[in-house]
Z-matrix of the N, CA and C atoms (Angstrom, degrees):
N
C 1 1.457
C 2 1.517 1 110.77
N 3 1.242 2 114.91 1 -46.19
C 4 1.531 3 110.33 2 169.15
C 5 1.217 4 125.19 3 -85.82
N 6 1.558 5 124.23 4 -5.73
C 7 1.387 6 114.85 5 -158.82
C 8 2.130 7 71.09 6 -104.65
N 9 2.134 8 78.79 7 148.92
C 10 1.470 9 120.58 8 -151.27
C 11 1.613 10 71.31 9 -86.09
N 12 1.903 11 95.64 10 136.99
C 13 1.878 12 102.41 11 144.70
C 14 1.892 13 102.54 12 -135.48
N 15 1.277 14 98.32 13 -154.96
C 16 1.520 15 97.98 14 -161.20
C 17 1.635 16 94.15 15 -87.24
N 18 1.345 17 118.66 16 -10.69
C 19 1.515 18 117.51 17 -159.66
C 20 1.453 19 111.89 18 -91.06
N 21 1.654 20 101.86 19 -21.60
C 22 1.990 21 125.49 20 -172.66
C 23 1.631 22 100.27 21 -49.92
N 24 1.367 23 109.38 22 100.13
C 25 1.812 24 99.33 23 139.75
C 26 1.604 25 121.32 24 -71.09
N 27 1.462 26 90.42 25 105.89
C 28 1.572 27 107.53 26 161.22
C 29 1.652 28 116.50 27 -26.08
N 30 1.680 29 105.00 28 -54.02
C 31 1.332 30 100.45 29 -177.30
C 32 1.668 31 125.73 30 -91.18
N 33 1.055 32 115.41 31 14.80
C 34 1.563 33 115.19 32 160.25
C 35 1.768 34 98.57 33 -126.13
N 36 1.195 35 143.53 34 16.36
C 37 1.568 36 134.96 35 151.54
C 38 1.735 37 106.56 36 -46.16
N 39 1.404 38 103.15 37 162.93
C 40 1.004 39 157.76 38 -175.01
C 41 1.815 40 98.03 39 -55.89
N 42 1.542 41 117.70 40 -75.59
C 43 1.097 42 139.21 41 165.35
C 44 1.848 43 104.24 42 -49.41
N 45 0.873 44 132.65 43 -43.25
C 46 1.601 45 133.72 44 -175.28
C 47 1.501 46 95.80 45 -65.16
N 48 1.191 47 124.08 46 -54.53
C 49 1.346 48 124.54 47 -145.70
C 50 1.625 49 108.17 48 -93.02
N 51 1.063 50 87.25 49 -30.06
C 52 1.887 51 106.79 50 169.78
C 53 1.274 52 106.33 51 -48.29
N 54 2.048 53 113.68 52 -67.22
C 55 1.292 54 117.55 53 -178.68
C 56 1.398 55 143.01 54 -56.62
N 57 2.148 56 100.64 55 -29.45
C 58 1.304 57 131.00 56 137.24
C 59 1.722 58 115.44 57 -16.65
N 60 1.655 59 100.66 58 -75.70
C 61 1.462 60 99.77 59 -179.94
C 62 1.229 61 130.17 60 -84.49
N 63 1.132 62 126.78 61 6.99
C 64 1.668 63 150.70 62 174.34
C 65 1.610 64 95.78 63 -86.66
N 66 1.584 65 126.88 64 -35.41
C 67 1.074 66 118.54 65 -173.46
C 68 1.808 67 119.77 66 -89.28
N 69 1.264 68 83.01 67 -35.29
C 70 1.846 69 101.60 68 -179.80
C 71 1.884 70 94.90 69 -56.12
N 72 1.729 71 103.79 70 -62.82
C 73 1.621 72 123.98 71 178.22
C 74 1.797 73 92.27 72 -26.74
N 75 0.960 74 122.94 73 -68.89
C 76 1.327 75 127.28 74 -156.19
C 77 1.755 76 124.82 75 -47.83
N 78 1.743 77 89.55 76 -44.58
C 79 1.250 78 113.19 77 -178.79
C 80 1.691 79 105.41 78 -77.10
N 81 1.238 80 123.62 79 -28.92
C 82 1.901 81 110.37 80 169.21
C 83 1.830 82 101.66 81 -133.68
N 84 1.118 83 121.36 82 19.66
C 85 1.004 84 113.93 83 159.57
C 86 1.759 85 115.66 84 67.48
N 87 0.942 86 122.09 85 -71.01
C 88 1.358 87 129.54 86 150.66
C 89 1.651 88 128.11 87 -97.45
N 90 1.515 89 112.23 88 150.79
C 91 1.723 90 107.63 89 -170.80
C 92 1.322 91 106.55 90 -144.14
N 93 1.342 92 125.05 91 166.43
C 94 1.302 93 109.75 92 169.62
C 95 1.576 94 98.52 93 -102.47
N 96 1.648 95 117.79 94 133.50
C 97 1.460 96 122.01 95 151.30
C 98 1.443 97 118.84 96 15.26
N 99 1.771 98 122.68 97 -89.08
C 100 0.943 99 122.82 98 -163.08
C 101 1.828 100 109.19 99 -78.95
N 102 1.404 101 117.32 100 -13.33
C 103 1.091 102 115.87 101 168.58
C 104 1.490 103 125.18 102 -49.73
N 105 1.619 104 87.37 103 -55.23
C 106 1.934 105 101.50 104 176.79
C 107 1.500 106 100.32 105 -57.74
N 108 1.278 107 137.24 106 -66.50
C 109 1.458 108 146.69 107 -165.71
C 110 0.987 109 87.63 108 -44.30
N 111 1.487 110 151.77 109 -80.49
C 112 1.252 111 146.21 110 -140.98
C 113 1.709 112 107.35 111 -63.81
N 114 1.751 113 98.00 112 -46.53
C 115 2.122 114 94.44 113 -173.72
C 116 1.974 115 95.54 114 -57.25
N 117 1.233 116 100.67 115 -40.40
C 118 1.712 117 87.36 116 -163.82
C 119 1.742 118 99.36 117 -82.53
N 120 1.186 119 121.89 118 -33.25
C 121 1.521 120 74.97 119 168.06
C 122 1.277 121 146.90 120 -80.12
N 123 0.872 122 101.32 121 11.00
C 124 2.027 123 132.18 122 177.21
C 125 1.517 124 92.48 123 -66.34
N 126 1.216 125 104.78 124 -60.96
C 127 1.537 126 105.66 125 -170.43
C 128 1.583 127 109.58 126 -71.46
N 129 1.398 128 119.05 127 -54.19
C 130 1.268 129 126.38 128 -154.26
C 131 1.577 130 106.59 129 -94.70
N 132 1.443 131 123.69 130 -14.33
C 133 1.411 132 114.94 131 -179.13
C 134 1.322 133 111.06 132 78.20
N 135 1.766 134 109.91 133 -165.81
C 136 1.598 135 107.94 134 -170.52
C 137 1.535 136 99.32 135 -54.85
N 138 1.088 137 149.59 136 -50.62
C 139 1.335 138 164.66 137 -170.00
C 140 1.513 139 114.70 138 -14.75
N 141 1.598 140 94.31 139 -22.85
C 142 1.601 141 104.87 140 -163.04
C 143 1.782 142 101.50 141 -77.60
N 144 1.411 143 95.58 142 -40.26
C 145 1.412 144 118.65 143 -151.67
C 146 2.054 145 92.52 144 -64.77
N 147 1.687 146 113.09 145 -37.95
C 148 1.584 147 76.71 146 175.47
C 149 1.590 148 118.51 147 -116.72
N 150 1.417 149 109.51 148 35.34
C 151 1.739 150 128.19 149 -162.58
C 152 1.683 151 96.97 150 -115.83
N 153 1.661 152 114.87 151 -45.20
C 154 1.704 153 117.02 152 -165.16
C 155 1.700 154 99.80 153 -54.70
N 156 0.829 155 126.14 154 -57.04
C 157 1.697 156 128.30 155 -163.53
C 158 1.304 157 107.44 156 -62.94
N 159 1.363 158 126.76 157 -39.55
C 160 1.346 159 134.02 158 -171.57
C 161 1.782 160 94.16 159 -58.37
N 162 1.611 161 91.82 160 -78.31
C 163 1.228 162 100.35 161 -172.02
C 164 1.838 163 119.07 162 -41.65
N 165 1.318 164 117.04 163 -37.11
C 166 1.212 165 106.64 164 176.04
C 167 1.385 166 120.55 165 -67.35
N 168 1.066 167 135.79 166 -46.37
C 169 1.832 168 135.39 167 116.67
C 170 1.360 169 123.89 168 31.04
N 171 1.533 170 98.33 169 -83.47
C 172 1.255 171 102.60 170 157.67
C 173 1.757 172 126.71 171 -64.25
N 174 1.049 173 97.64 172 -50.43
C 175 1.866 174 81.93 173 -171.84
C 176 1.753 175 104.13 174 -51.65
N 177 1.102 176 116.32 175 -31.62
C 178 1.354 177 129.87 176 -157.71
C 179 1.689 178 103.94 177 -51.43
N 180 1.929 179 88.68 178 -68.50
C 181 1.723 180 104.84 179 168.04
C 182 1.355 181 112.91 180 -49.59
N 183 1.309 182 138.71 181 -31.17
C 184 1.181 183 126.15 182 173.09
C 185 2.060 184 112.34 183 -86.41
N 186 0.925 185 97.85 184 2.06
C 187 1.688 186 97.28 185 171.21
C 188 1.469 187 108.53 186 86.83
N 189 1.094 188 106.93 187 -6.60
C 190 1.879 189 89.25 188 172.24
C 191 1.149 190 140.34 189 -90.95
N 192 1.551 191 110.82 190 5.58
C 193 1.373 192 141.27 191 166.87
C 194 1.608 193 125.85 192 -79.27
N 195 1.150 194 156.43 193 107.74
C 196 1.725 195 131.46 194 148.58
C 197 1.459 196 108.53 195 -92.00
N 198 0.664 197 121.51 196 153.67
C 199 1.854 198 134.64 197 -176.90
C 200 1.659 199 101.07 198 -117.29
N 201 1.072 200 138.85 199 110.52
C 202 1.400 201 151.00 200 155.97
C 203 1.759 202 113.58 201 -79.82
N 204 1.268 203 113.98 202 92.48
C 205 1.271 204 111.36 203 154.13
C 206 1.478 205 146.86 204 -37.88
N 207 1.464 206 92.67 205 -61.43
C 208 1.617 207 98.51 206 167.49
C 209 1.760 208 117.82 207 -52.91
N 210 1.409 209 114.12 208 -39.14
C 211 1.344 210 84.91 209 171.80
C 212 1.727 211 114.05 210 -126.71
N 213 1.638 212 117.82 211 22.85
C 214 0.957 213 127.84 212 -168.74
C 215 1.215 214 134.21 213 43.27
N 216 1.065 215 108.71 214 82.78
C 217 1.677 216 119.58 215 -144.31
C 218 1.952 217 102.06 216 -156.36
N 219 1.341 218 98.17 217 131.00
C 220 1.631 219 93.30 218 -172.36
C 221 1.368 220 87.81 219 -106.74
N 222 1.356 221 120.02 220 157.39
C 223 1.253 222 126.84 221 166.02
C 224 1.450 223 123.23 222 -136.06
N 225 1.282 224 135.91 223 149.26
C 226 1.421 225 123.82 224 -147.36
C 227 2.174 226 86.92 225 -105.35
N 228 1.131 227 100.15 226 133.19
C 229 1.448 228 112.66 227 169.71
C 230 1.670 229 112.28 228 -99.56
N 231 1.235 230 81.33 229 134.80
C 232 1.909 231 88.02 230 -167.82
C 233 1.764 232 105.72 231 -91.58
């Protein structure tokens, strides 16, 4: 998923969409799930629908993510 080929749009990757939600994260700190899904697919189109999960994935494995069940809500860890 991350490793680069000649076919990768830069602007719907994995890494784009990540930084997308790292940036939105920033501005309220916490979100609900379908909240975030909805700003990026505004921006990003169908694109979101098979890139959002990955990417949250990733931020996750890298720790800058928590995921709250009870009220489904990501929150950005500093």
């Amino acid at each position: 998923m991350l490793k680069p080929h000649k076919y990768l749009d830069l602007d719907h990757s994995v890494l784009r969409i990540s930084t997308r939600i790292l940036e939105e994260l920033m501005k309220m700190r916490k979100m609900e799930y379908i909240d975030l899904f909805n700003i990026l697919e505004k921006e990003f189109g169908d694109a979101t629908d098979e890139i959002f999960l990955p990417a949250i994935n990733f931020l996750y494995l890298l720790d800058k993510l928590d995921y709250s069940i009870q009220s489904d809500t990501l929150e950005l860890i500093p």
